[in-house]
N, C-alpha and C positions, 0 to 999 in steps of 0.2 A: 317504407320509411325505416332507416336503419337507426338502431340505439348509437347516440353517439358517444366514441371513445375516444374521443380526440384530446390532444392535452391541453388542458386545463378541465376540465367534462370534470374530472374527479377528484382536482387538487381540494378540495376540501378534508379531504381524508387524514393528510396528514396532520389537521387539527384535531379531528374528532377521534381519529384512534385513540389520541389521549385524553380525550373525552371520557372514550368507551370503555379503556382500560382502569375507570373511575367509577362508570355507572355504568348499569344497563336500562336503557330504559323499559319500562312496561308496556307502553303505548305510544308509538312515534307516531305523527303525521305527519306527514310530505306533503306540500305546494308542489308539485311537477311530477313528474315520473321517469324513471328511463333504468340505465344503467343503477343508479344509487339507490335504487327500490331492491335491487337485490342485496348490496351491500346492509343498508338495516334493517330487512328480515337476519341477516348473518349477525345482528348486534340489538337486536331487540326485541320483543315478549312477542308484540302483533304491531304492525304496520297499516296506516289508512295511508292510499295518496289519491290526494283530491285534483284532480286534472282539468284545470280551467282551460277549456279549447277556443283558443281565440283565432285559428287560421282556416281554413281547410283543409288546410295539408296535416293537419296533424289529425283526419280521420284514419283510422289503424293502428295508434300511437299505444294504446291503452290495454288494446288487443294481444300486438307485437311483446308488451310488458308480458303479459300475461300469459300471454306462451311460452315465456321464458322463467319466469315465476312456476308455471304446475299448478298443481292440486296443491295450495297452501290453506289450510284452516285457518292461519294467522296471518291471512292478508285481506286486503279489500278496497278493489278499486273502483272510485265516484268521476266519470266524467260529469264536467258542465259548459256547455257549450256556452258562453260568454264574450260580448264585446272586450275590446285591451282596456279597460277604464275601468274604475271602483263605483259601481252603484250599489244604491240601497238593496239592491234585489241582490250582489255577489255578496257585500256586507253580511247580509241578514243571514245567508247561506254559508255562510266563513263561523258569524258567531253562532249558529242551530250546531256545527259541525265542534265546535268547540267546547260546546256546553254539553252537547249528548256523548263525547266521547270520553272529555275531559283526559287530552294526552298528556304526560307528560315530560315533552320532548315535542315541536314542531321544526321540521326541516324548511325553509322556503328557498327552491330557485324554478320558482312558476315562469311559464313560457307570458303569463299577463304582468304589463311592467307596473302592475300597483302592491308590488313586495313589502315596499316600507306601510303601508296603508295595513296592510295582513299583520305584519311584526308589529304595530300598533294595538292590532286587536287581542294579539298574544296576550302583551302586558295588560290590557283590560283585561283578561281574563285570568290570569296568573299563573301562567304557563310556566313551568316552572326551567323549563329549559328551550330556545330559541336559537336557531342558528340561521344563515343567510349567505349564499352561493352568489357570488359573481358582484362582489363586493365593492370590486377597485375603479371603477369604472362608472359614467353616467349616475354622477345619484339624483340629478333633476329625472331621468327617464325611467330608472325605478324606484324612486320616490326615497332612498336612503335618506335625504337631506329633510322627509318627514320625520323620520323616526323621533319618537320623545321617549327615551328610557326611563322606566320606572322609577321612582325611588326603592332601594335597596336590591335592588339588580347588579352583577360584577358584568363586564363587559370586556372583551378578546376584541382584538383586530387584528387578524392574522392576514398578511399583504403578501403570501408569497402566492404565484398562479394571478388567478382570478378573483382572489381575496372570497374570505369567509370570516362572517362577525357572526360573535358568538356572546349570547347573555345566559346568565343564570342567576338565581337568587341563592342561590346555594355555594356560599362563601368558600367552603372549606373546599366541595370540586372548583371552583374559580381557583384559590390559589395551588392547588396541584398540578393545575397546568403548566 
């Protein structure tokens, strides 16, 4: 299985540079993996991505990552083999992963269409930065049309590509965007 580079794969970026060019984060976690697990090792302290495996084809996926990552001390990757749907059992394992790591920076464009369901659990948890790949498209199939933004959350909708939303509580990077 090859990383894909195709276009849109990585329009996100042109958001987040100017994101990054604002913050660094300490602790990113990624909902998916691929290509963009390399990109924020290149822009942040340490990286978790949590790899919800909901096909069979994506056995090697994590692997393939990994061979292309190296010997990083500031990486670390959680396969979980999981149905496409939000149960208490991915829930539970979403908020353990949240609470022991405490990032602050979640990335989510998971291959499992319960995206908006994860971006939920961010803001219960006060995540203090949020972002979301592949935006423009289906929000009944990944659940965007869930999403309830916090109070005092600043919120992007960046529609160019594939679209990428973007929250943060932190006013002052919101408005230097």
């Amino acid at each position: 299985m090859a990383i894909d580079t195709g276009a849109g794969s990585q329009d996100y970026r042109n958001l987040l540079d100017k994101v990054f060019n604002h913050y660094k984060p300490k602790h990113l976690l990624e909902f998916g993996l691929g290509m963009g697990t390399l990109y924020f090792l290149e822009k942040s302290d340490k990286v978790t991505s949590f790899e919800i495996l909901v096909h069979p084809t994506q056995e090697g996926w994590t692997q393939e990552v990994l061979d292309r990552v190296g010997d990083n001390p500031n990486y670390k990757a959680i396969d979980f083999p999981h149905k496409d749907e939000f149960t208490d059992e991915l829930k539970n394992e979403i908020e353990k992963l949240l609470i022991e790591l405490k990032p602050d920076f979640v990335f989510v464009d998971s291959g499992c269409h319960c995206r908006g369901d994860i971006i939920n659990l961010c803001f219960k948890h006060n995540i203090p930065n949020i972002s979301a790949h592949d935006t423009a498209h289906h929000p009944q199939l990944y659940g965007w049309d869930k999403i309830k933004t916090k109070k005092g959350y600043y919120f992007i909708n960046h529609t160019e590509g594939q679209g990428t939303f973007f929250w943060s509580n932190n006013k002052s990077l919101h408005d230097n965007l």
